[in-house]
C-alpha positions as CSV (number, residue, x, y, z in Angstrom):
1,X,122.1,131.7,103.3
2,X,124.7,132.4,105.5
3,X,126.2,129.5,105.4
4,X,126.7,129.1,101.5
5,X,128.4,132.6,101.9
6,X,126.1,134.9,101.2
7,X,126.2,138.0,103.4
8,X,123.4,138.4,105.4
9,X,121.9,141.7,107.1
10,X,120.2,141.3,110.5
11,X,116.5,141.7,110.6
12,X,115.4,143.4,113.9
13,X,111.8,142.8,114.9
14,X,110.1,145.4,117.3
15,X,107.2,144.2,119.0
16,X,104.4,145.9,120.8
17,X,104.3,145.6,124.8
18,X,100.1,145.1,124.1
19,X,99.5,142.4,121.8
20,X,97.2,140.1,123.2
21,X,94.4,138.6,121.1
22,X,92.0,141.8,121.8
23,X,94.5,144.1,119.9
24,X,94.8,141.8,117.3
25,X,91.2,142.1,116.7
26,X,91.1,145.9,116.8
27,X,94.0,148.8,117.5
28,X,91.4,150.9,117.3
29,X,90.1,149.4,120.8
30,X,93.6,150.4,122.4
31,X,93.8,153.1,125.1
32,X,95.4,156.2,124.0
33,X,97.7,156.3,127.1
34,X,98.3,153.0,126.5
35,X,99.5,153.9,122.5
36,X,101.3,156.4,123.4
37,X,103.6,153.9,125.8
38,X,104.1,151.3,122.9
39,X,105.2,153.6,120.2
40,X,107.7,155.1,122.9
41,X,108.7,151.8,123.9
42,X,109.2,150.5,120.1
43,X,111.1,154.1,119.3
44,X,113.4,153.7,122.0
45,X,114.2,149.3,121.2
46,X,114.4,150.8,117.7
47,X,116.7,153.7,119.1
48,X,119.2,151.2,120.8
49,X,119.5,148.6,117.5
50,X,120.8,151.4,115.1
51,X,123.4,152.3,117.6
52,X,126.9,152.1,116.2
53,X,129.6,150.6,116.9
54,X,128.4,147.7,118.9
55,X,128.4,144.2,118.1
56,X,125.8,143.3,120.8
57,X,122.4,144.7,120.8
58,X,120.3,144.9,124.3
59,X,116.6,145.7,123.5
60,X,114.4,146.4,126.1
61,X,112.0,143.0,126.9
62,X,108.6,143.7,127.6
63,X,108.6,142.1,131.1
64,X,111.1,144.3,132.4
65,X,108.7,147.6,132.1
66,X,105.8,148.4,134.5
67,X,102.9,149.1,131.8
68,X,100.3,150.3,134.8
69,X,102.4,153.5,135.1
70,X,100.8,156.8,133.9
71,X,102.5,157.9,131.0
72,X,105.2,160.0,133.0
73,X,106.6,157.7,134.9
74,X,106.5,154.8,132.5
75,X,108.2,157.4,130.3
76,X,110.8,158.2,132.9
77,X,111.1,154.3,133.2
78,X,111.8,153.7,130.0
79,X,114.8,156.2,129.3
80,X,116.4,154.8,132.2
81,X,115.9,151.2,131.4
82,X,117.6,152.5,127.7
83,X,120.1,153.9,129.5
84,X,121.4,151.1,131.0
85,X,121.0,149.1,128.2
86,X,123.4,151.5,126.3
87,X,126.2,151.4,128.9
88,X,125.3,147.2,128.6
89,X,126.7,147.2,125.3
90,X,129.7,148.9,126.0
């Protein structure tokens, strides 16, 4: 479309750091620690993509978080990873 002139609006997918073929069969199956770290995790990708003012948008990848963290520490993780990807951008 873009290339007939039409003006296009990016389309940001946030994915889960758990989808394997068990969670596709059932959420309901998913640890609640383990919940609690993906909604963080897609709240904070989602976070750093509505940022303005940057042309460049750094998401946090899956591989670069340790997921066998408790809760605290991943969360600690997490805002520092963001953090960095802010300052990225800049």
């Amino acid at each position: 479309m873009q290339k007939q002139g039409f003006k296009v609006n990016p389309l940001v997918i946030l994915e889960s750091i758990f989808i394997d073929d068990e969670m596709r069969n059932s959420w309901m199956n998913l640890l609640k620690n383990d919940l609690t770290k993906d909604r963080a995790f897609r709240v904070m990708n989602l976070l750093l993509s509505i940022s303005n003012g940057h042309s460049k948008i750094a998401l946090i990848k899956e591989n670069e978080l340790d997921k066998t963290l408790p809760v605290d520490k991943f969360m600690g993780q997490l805002v520092n990873i963001a953090i960095a990807k802010a300052f990225e951008r800049d």
